[in-house]
C-alpha positions as CSV (number, residue, x, y, z in Angstrom):
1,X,-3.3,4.9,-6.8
2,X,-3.8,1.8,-5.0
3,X,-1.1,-0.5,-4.5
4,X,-0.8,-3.8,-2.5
5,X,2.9,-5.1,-2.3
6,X,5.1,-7.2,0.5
7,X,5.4,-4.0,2.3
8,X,1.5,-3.7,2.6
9,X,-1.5,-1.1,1.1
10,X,-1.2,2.2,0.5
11,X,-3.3,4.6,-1.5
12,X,-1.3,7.3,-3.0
13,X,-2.6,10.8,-4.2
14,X,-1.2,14.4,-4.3
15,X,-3.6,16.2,-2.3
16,X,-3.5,19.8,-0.4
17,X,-1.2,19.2,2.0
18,X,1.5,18.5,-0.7
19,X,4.0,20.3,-2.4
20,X,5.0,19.9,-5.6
21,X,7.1,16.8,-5.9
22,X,5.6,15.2,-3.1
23,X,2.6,12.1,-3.1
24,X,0.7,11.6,0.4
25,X,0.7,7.7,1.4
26,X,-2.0,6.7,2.9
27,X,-2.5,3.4,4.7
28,X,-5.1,1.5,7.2
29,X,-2.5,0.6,9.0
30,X,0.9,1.7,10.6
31,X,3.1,-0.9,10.7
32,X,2.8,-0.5,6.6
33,X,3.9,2.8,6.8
34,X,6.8,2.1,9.0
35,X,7.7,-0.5,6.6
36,X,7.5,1.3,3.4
37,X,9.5,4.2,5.6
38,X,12.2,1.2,6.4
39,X,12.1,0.1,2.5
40,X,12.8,4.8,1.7
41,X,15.2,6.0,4.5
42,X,16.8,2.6,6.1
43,X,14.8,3.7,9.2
44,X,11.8,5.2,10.4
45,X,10.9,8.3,11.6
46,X,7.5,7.7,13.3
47,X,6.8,11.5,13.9
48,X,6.7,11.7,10.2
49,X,3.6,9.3,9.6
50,X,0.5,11.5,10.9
51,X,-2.1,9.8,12.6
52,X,-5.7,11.0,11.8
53,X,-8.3,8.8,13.9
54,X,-11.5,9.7,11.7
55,X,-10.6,9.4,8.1
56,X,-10.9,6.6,6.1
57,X,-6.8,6.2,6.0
58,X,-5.9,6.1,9.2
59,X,-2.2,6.9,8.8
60,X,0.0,8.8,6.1
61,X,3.2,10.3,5.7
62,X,4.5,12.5,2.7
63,X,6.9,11.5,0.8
64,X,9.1,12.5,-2.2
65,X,7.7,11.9,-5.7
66,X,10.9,9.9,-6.9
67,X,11.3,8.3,-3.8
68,X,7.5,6.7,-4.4
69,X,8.5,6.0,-8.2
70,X,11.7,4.3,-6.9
71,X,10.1,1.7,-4.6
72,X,7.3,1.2,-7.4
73,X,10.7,-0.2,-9.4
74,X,12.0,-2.1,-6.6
75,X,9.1,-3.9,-6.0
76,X,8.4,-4.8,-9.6
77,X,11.5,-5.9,-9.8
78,X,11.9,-8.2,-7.0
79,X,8.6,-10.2,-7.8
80,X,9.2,-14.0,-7.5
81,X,6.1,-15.3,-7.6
82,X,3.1,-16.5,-9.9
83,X,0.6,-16.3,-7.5
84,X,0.5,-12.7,-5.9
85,X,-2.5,-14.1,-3.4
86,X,-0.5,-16.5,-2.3
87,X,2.7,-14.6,-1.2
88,X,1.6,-11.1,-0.7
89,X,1.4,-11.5,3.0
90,X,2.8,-13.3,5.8
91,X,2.2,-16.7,6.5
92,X,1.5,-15.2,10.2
93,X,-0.7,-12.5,9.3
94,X,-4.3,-14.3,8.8
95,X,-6.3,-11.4,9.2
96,X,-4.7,-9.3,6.8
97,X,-4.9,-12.5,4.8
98,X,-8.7,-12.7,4.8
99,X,-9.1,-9.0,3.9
100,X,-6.8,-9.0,0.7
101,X,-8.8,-12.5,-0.2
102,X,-12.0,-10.5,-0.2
103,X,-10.5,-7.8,-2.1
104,X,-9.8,-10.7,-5.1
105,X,-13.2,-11.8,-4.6
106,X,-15.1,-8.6,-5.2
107,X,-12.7,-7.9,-8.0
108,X,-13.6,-11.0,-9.4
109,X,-17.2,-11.1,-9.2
110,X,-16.7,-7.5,-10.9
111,X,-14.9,-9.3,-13.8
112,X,-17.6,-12.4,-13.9
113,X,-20.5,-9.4,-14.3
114,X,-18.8,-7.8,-16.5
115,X,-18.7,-10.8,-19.0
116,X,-22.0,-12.1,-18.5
117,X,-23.5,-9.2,-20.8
């Protein structure tokens, strides 16, 4: 699962490092981890979010199914917006800005080919 919200992208999957009841989240960056793990415990625990230099996510920490299913809730329901583009990501944060931009551009392209059959 791939999932963009205030607290930043993260690719979720149950892989082979997790128990049962357990999701590995997966992000290019660590200050969305340390976030997300902010939004879960009220803190984080930076030894929990494993840093792996050559694979395509960079960072991940486990986490409790329910806990993941939980935040899923709390984000939905604190959207506030009609424009996600537009308030998805700090005003400061222009890089991150220009990547999520060009993730709704390819997506959209996607869309305009698949229409012009």
């Amino acid at each position: 699962m791939w999932i963009f919200t205030k607290d930043g992208f993260f690719s979720a999957v149950f892989d082979k490092y997790c128990n049962r009841g357990e999701l590995m989240i997966r992000s290019r960056c660590k200050d969305d981890l340390i976030r997300l793990s902010k939004k879960l415990y009220g803190y984080c625990d930076e030894t929990k979010i494993v840093e792996m230099e050559y694979a395509d996510y960079r960072f991940r920490m486990k986490i409790k199914k329910h806990m993941w299913s939980n935040y899923l809730t709390n984000c939905a329901m604190d959207i506030d917006y009609a424009s996600v583009k537009d308030n998805i990501v700090p005003a400061k944060d222009d890089l991150r800005k220009d990547v999520y931009y060009q993730v709704w551009i390819a997506l959209y392209r996607w869309q305009s080919m698949m229409h012009e059959k």
